[in-house]
N, C-alpha and C positions, 0 to 999 in steps of 0.2 A: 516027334515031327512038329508038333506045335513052336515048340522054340525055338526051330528052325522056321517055320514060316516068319514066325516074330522078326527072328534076327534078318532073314530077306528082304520083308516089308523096310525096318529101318535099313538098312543099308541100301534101296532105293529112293526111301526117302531121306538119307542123308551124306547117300555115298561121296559127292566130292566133297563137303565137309567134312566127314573122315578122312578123308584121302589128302587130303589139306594140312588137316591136322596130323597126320602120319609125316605126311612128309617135312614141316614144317620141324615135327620132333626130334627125326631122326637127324637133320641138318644141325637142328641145335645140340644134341650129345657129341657128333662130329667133333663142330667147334669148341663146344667142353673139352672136347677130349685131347682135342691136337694141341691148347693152349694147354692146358695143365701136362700136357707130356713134353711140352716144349720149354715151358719152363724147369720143370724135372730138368730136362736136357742140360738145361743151361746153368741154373742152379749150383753153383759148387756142392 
């Protein structure tokens, strides 16, 4: 239960920064990934 308070405390004290940096991540593998499979694609 302690480590659970832990991790609530920080996720109030930094939840849109997490949530920021989550989403900012996730949009960049996206991009990794469509460019690298689009090249694949295209690539003889």
């Amino acid at each position: 239960m302690r480590m659970g308070n832990a991790l609530q405390r920080w996720l109030d004290s930094h939840g849109l920064l997490a949530i920021a940096a989550g989403v900012l991540g996730v949009i960049t593998a996206l991009s990794v990934l469509l460019v690298l499979a689009g090249y694949l694609f295209v690539a003889p």
